[in-house]
C-alpha positions in Angstrom: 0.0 0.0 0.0 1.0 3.3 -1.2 1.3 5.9 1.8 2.9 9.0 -0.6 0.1 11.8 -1.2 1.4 12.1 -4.6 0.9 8.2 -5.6 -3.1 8.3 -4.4 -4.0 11.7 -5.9 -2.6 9.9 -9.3 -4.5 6.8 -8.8 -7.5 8.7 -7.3 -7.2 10.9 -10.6 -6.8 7.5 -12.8 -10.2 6.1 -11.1 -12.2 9.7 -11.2 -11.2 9.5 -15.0 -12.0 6.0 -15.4 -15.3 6.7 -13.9 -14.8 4.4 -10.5 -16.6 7.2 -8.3 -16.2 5.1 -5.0 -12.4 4.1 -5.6 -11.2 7.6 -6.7 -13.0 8.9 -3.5 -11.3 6.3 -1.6 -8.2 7.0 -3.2 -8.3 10.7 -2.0 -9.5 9.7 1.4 -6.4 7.8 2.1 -4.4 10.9 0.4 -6.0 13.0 2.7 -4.9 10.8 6.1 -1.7 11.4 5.0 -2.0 14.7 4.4 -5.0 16.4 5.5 -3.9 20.1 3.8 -3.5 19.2 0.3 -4.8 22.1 -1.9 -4.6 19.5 -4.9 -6.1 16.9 -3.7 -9.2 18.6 -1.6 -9.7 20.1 -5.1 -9.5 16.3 -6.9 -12.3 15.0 -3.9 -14.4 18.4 -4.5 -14.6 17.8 -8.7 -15.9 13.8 -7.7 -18.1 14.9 -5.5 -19.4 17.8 -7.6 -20.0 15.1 -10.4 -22.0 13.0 -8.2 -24.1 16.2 -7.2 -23.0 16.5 -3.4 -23.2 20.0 -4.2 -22.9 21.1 -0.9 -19.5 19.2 0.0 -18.0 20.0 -3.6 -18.6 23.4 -2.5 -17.0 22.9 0.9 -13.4 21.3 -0.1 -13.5 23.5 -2.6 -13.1 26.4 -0.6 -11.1 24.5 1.7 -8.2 23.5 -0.9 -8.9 27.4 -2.0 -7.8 28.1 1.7 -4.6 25.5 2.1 -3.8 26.6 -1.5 0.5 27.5 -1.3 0.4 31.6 -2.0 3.0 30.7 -5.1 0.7 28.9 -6.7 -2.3 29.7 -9.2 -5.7 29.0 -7.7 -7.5 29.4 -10.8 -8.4 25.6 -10.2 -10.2 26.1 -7.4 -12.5 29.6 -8.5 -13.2 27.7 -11.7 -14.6 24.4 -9.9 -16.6 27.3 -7.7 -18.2 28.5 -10.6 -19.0 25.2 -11.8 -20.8 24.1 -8.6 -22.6 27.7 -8.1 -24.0 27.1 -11.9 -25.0 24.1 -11.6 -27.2 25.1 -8.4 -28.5 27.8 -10.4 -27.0 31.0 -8.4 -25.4 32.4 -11.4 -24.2 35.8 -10.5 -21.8 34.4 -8.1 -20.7 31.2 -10.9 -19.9 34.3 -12.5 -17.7 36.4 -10.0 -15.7 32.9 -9.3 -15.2 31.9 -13.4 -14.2 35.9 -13.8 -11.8 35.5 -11.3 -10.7 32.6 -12.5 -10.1 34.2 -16.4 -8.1 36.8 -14.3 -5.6 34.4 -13.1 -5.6 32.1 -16.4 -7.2 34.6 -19.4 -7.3 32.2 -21.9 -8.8 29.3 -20.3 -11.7 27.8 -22.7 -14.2 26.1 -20.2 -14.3 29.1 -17.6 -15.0 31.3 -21.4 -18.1 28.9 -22.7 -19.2 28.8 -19.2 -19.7 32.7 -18.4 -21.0 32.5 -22.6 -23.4 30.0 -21.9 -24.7 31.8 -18.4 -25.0 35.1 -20.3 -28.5 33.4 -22.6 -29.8 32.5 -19.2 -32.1 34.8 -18.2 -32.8 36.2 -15.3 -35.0 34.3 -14.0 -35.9 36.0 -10.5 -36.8 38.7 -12.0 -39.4 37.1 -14.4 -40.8 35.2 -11.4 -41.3 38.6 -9.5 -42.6 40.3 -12.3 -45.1 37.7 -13.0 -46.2 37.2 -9.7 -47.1 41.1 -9.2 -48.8 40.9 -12.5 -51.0 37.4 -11.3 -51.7 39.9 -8.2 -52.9 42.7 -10.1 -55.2 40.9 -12.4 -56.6 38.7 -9.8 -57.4 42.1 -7.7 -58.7 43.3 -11.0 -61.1 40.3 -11.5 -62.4 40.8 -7.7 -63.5 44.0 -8.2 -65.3 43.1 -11.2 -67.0 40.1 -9.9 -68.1 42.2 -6.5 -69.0 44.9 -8.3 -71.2 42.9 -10.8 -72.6 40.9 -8.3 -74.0 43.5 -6.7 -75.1 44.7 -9.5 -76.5 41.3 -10.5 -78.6 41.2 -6.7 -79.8 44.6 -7.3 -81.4 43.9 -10.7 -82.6 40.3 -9.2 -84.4 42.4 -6.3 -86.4 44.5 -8.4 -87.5 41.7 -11.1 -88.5 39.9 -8.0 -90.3 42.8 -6.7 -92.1 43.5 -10.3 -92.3 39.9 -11.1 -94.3 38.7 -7.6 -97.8 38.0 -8.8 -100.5 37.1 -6.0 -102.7 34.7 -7.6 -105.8 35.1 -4.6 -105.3 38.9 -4.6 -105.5 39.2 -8.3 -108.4 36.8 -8.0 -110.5 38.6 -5.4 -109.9 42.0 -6.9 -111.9 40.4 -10.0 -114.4 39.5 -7.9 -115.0 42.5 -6.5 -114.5 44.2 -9.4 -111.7 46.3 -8.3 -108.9 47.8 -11.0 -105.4 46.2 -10.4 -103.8 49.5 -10.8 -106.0 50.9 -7.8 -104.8 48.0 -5.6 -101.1 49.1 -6.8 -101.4 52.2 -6.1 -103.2 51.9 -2.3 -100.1 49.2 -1.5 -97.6 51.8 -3.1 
């Protein structure tokens, strides 16, 4: 058994590529016992991780190996795989402040460059959602007020066809009897 740093980051890196999830991750495990501040190798567990969608670990040794990173080296790495993760959980403004920073330290790198390109046809969508939710608001306080105000209208115009369409049959019938005019009774009941 291997106990260098170097040798299990390689084979971890061999499995991850091979696309063994559970021995690369093992591999970097044991990497890490023997070395538990490895920028390059925290970064390695973070990119397996982030490909089996433990977003929220990926995002964690990520910023750790960002953290342990030596100051002479580049940790363009590290704010590239941040922008990756952030993307892929939908918080795009900060994908794009970590693959900027990234371009910064390496300018020419192609993936952080078709990332940022393909997060710039993305709307934004939060926006959209607000806007649409104040409009659902406005029309559905719209449609109240014309529902209440036609239903009362509706009751008021029911009242009086009620009123003028109420017809006593034994009234009408002992007013013809008696020979009284129907618009005299209206009149004495008005």
């Amino acid at each position: 058994k291997p106990k260098s740093v170097q040798l299990y980051n390689q084979i971890g890196n061999f499995w991850r590529i091979k696309g063994d999830a559970q021995k690369s991750i093992e591999c970097f495990r044991r990497a890490l016992a023997v070395s538990p501040h490895n920028a390059e190798v925290l970064l390695n567990l973070a990119r397996v991780l982030f490909n089996l969608q433990y977003l929220d670990d990926a995002i964690y040794l990520t910023r750790r190996s960002l953290e342990v990173q030596p100051p002479d080296k580049n940790a363009w790495q590290q704010y590239f795989t941040l922008g990756e993760i952030f993307k892929a959980y939908g918080h795009y403004q900060e994908a794009s402040l970590h693959l900027r920073h990234a371009l910064e330290l390496k300018p020419e790198f192609e993936p952080a460059l078709a990332a940022l390109k393909d997060m710039e046809s993305i709307p934004d969508t939060t926006i959209h959602i607000y806007t649409l939710l104040i409009i659902i608001c406005l029309v559905l306080g719209v449609l109240l007020v014309i529902l209440s105000s036609v239903d009362g209208n509706l009751e008021a115009e029911y009242s009086e066809v009620k009123t003028q369409r109420h017809f006593n049959r034994a009234m009408a019938m002992r007013s013809l009897k008696m020979g009284i005019s129907p618009r005299a009774l209206r009149t004495k009941l008005v």
